[in-house]
C-alpha positions in Angstrom: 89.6 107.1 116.8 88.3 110.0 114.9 86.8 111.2 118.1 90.4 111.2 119.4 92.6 112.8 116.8 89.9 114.7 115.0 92.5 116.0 112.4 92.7 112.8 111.0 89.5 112.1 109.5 90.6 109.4 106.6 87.9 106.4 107.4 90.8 104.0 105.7 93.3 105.2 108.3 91.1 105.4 111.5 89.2 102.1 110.5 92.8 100.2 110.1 94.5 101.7 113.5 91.0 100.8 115.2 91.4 96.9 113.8 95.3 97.0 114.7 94.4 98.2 118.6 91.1 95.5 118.8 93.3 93.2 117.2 95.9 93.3 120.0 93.3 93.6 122.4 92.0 90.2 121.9 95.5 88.7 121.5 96.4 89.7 124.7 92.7 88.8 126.4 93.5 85.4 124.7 97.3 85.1 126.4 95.9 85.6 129.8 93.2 83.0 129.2 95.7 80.4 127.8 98.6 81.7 130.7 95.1 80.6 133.4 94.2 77.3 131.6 97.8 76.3 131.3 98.3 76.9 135.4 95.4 74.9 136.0 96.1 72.2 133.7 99.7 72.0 135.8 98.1 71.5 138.9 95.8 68.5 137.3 98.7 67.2 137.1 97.7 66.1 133.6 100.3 64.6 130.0 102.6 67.6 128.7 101.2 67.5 125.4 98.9 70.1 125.5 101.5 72.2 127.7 104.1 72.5 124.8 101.2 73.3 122.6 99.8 76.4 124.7 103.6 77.6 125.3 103.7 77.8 121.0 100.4 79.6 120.9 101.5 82.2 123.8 104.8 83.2 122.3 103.0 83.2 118.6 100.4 85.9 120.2 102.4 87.4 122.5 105.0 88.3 119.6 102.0 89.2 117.1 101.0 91.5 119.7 103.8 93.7 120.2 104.0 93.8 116.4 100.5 94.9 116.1 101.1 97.5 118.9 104.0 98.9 117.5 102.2 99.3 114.3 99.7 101.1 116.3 102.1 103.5 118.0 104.0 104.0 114.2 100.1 104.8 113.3 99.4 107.3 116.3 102.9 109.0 116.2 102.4 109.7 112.4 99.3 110.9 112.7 100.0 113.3 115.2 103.4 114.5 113.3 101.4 115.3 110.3 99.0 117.4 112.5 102.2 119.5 114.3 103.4 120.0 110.6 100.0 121.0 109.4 99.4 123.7 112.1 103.2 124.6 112.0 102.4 125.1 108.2 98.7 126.7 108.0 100.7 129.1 111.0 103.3 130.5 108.7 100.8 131.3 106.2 99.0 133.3 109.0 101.2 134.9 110.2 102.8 136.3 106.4 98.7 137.3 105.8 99.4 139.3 109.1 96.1 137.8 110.4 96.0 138.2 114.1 92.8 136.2 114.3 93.9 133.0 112.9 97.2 133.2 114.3 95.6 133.0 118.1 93.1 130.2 117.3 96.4 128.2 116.0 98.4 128.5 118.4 95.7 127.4 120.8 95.4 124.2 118.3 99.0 124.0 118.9 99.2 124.1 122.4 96.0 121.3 122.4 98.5 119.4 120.3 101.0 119.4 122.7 98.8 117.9 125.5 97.9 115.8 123.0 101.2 114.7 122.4 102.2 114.6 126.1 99.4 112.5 126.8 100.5 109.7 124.2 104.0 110.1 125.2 102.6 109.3 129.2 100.8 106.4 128.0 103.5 104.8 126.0 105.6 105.1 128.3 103.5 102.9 130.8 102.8 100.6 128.4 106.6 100.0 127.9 107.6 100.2 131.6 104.1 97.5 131.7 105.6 95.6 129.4 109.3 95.4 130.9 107.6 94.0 134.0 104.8 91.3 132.8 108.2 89.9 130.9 110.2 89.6 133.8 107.6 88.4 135.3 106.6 85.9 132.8 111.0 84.6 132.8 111.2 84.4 136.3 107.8 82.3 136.3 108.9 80.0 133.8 112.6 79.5 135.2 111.1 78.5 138.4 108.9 76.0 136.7 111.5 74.6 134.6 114.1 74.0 138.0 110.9 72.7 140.0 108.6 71.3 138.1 105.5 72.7 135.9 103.5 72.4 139.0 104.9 75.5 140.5 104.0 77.6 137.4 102.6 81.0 139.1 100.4 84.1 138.6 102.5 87.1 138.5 103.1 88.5 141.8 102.2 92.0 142.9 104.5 94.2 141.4 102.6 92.9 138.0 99.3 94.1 139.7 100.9 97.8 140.6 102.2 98.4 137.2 98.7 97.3 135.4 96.9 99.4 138.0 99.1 102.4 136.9 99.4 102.2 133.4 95.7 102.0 133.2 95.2 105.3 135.3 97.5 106.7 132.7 96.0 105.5 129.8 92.8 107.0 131.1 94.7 110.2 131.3 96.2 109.9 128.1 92.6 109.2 126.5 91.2 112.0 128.7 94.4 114.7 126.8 94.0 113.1 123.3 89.9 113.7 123.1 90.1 117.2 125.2 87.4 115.8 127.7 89.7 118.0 130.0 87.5 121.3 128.6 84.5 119.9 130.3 86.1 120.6 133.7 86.9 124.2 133.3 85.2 127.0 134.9 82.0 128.1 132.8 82.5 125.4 129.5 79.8 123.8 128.5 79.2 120.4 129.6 77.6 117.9 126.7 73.6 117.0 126.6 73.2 113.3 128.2 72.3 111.1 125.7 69.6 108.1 125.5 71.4 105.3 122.9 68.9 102.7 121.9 70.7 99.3 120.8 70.3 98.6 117.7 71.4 95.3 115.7 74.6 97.4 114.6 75.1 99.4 117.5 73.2 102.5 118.6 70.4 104.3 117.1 69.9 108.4 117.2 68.9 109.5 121.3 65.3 110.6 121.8 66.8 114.2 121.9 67.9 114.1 118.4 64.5 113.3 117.0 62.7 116.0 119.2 65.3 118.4 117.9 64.5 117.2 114.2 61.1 117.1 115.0 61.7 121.1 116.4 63.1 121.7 112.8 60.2 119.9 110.9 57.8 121.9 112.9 59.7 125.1 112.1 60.0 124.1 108.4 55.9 123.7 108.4 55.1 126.8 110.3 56.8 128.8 107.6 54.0 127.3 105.1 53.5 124.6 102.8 54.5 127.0 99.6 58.3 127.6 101.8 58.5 123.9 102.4 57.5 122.5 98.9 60.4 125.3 97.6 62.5 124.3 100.1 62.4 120.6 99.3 63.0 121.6 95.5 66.0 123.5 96.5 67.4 120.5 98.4 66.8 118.2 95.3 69.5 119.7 93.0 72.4 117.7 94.0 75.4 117.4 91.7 77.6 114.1 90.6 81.2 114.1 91.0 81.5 113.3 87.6 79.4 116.4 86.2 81.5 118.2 88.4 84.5 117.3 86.5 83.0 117.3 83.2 82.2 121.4 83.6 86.1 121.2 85.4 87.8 119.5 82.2 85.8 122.2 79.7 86.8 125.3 81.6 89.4 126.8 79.4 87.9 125.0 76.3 84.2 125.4 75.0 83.1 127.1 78.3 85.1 130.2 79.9 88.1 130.2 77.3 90.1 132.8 79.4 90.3 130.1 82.6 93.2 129.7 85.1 93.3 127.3 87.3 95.7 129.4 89.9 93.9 132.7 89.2 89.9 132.3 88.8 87.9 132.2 91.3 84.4 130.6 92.4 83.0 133.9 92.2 84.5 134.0 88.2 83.6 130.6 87.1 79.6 131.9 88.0 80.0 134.9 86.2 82.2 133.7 83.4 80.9 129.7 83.0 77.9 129.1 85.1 76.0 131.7 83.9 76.1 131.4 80.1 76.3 127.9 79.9 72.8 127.8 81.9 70.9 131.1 80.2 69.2 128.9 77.6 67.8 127.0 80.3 67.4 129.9 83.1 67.9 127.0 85.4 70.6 126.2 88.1 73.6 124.2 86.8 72.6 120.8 88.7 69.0 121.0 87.1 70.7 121.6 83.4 72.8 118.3 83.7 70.3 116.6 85.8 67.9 117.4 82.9 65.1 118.3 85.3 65.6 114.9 87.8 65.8 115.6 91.4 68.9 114.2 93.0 69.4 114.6 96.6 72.8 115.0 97.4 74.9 113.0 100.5 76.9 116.5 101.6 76.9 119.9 101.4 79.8 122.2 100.8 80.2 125.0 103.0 83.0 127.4 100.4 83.4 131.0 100.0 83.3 132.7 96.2 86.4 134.4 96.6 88.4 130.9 96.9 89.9 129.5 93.8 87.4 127.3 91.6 90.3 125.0 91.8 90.3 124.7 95.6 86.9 124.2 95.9 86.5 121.2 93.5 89.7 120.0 95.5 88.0 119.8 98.6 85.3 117.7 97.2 87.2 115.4 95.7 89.1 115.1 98.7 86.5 114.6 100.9 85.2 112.0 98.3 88.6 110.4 98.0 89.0 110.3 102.3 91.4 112.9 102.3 92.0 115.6 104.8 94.1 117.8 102.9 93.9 119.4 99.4 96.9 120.6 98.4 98.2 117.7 96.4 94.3 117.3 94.6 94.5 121.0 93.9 98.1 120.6 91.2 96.8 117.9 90.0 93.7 120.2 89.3 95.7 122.6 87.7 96.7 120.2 84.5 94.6 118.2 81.9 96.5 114.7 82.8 96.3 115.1 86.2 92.2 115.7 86.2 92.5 112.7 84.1 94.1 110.7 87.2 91.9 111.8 89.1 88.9 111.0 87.2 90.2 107.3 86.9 90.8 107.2 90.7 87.6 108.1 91.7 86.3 105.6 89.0 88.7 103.3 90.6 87.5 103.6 94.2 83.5 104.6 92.9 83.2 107.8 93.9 82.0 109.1 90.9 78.8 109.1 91.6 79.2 110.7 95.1 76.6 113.7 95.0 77.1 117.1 96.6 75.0 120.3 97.0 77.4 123.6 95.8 75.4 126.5 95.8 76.9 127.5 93.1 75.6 124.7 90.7 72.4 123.8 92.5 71.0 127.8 93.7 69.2 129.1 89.8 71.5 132.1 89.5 69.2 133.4 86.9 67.0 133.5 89.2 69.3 135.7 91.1 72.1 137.8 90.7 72.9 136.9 87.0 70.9 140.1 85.5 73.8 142.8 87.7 77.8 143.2 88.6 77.1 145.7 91.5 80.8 145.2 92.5 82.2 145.6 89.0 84.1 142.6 89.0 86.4 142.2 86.4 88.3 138.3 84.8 91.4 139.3 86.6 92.8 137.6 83.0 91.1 139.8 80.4 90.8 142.7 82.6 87.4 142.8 81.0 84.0 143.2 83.5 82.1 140.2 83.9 79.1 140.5 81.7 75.4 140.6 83.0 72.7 137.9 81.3 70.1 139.4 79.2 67.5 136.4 80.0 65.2 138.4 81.5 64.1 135.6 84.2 62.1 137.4 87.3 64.7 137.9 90.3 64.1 137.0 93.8 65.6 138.4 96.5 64.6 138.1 100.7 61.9 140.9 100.5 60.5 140.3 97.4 57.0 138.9 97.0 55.5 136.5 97.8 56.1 136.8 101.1 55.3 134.2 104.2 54.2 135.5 107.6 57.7 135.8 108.7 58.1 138.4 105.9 60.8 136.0 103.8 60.2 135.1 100.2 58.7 132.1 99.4 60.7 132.5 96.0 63.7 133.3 96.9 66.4 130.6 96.9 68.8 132.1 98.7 67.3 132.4 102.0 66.4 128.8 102.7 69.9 126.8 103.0 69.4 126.3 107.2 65.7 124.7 106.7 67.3 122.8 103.5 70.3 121.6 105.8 67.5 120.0 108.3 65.5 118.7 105.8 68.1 116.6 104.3 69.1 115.8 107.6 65.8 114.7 108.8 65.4 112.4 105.4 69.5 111.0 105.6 70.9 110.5 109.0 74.2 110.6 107.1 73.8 113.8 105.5 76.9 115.8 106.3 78.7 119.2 105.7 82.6 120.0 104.3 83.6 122.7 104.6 86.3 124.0 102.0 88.6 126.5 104.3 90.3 128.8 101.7 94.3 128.8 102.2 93.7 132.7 103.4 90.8 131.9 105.9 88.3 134.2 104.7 85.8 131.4 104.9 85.4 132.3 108.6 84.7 136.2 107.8 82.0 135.2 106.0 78.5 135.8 107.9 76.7 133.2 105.3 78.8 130.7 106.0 79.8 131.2 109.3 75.3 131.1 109.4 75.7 127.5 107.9 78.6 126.1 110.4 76.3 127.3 113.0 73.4 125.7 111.7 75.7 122.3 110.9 76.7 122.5 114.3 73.4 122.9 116.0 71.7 119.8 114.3 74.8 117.9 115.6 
């Protein structure tokens, strides 16, 4: 289901549509089965007894079916609603930022949502016009067996036959709308890589292709030296908690970063104005500080842009934790001291505390970095005062500062390593993933860094 409505990526929701639809599925394989064994049980010529019995079982499933399917179609419709309204919604915003960019790319989502839509509509409609039939078909069959005898109890005739025949050529339409397979056949796209699926006990294991791709990155990783890839490997080791995440969260405005907002501050502030102090005793990154020197390898990294609100960053974490595709409620809850304390007991709730994530902004050593400077002269857009510089005198490392490898890189440096640490962690947890926290403005995408991790994301699949 994901595969087919990509917008909705709530495993709770997908996984209990998927059940409904196999659920029906087997209800109606069942039906037919009893519908055969009943017709040849009549023409044994055999007691009633059992007859009367199978007619209660097919009316039970038959009605449990077309409950289940339109739960199903409630499900689908929903589902696709709340995407219309979404890119109706994220639209408007565009459009008031006068962003020409975004505003093409949605209305092309838009206009894929309307073949979606068109292909559901086709394929409900079938399915009712299907239905209509198999029960007339199903009275008329009965009513003759009841005025001749039980012996006379008949497949459906032919008309039955057309109607299945079509509404399955539109369901494979409908499928074909809903997952965009119809890209593949346009001039010049790009057709998917066959893949080689190995069965497994619990379904399919990774293709060949995948591990000669990893095995491409390991290489890569290797050939840069054994210094990159031991710093590399230390880099990927500084995942962060959920709950550390909203311990620093709750004392923002308190002990650490006094002048805090949560509608005004951004990522790039709570560095500058929290991160940074909090850590300078240490001269560590923020996940080694709470980890107190552990290595924890995180399940995901977060793809975010500084300039986003704090808020809206820890938002899409915890929506992403909580199965969530949208941040906006998270984020007011965010922006008061109960509701961080409802979300804290909901993810306790549901055990996502302990969910770990890598932010570069608490696992990359910033003192390491750019804590000793304010080349931009940023200011706390509350204080109007600029954001101070640490005196911890920690050696810096930037991309050309010794040591260097043979590509010319530093080996030091922590902030030219994130694609070989994305395929490391994906080479040691075929789970690993990335979310991505879009900013309500979009200036995620005009960011080269992390427009350079999608594309990374995207080419390890």
């Amino acid at each position: 289901l994901k595969s087919i409505w990509p917008a909705l990526n709530s495993p709770q929701w997908g996984a209990c549509l998927g059940q409904a639809f196999w659920l029906e599925f087997g209800l109606l394989s069942f039906s037919y089965l009893m519908t055969l064994v009943a017709i040849v049980w009549f023409h044994s010529r055999i007691s009633l007894d059992f007859f009367y019995v199978i007619v209660w079982v097919l009316t039970f499933s038959h009605l449990l079916s077309t409950l289940l399917l339109l739960m199903w179609v409630l499900g689908v419709a929903t589902t696709l609603c709340r995407v219309v309204l979404m890119l109706r919604r994220t639209l408007q915003m565009a459009r008031k930022e006068e962003n020409s960019t975004a505003v093409q790319s949605l209305l092309a989502c838009r206009r894929r949502s309307f073949w979606q839509a068109i292909g559901f509509v086709a394929s409900l409609a079938t399915t009712f016009v299907l239905f209509k039939v198999a029960w007339s078909e199903s009275v008329q069959s009965w009513d003759h067996a009841y005025l001749r005898g039980l012996e006379h109890l008949h497949i459906p005739s032919f008309s039955f036959a057309v109607a299945q025949s079509i509404n399955s050529v539109v369901n494979v339409v409908g499928v074909i709308l809903l997952s965009k397979a119809y890209n593949i056949f346009k001039p010049g796209s790009v057709r998917p890589p066959a893949l080689s699926w190995t069965p497994s006990r619990f379904g399919c294991q990774v293709s060949s292709r995948s591990r000669m791709r990893h095995d491409r990155d390991a290489d890569a990783g290797t050939a840069k030296g054994s210094d990159w890839e031991a710093m590399t490997e230390e880099l990927a080791s500084r995942g962060i908690s959920l709950s550390d995440l909203l311990e620093f969260y709750s004392s923002l405005g308190v002990c650490i970063m006094p002048s805090f907002q949560p509608d005004v501050h951004t990522t790039n502030d709570v560095v500058r104005l929290g991160i940074i102090p909090r850590t300078a005793s240490a001269c560590s990154s923020y996940a080694e500080f709470v980890n107190h020197g552990k290595k924890v390898m995180p399940k995901k990294m977060v793809t975010h842009n500084w300039q986003n609100l704090f808020r809206d960053l820890l938002a899409t974490v915890i929506a992403d934790a909580l199965g969530e595709h949208n941040f906006e409620l998270i984020a007011e809850l965010l922006s008061d001291k109960d509701g961080v304390g409802v979300l804290e007991e909901t993810l306790r709730v549901q055990g996502r505390l302990q969910e770990t994530y890598w932010i570069c902004a608490f696992s990359v050593n910033q003192h390491a970095s750019i804590c000793g400077g304010n080349p931009n002269g940023d200011i706390d857009p509350v204080t109007r005062i600029p954001h101070p510089t640490c005196n911890c005198n920690a050696p810096k490392f930037f991309n050309k500062d010794p040591p260097l490898n043979a590509h010319g890189e530093s080996i030091k440096c922590e902030m030219n390593k994130f694609d070989d640490m994305m395929a490391f962690l994906a080479r040691k947890d075929p789970n690993f993933t990335e979310v991505i926290a879009v900013d309500a403005n979009l200036n995620l995408f005009s960011r080269a860094w992390c427009m350079a991790e999608l594309a990374e994301a995207r080419r390890m699949g």
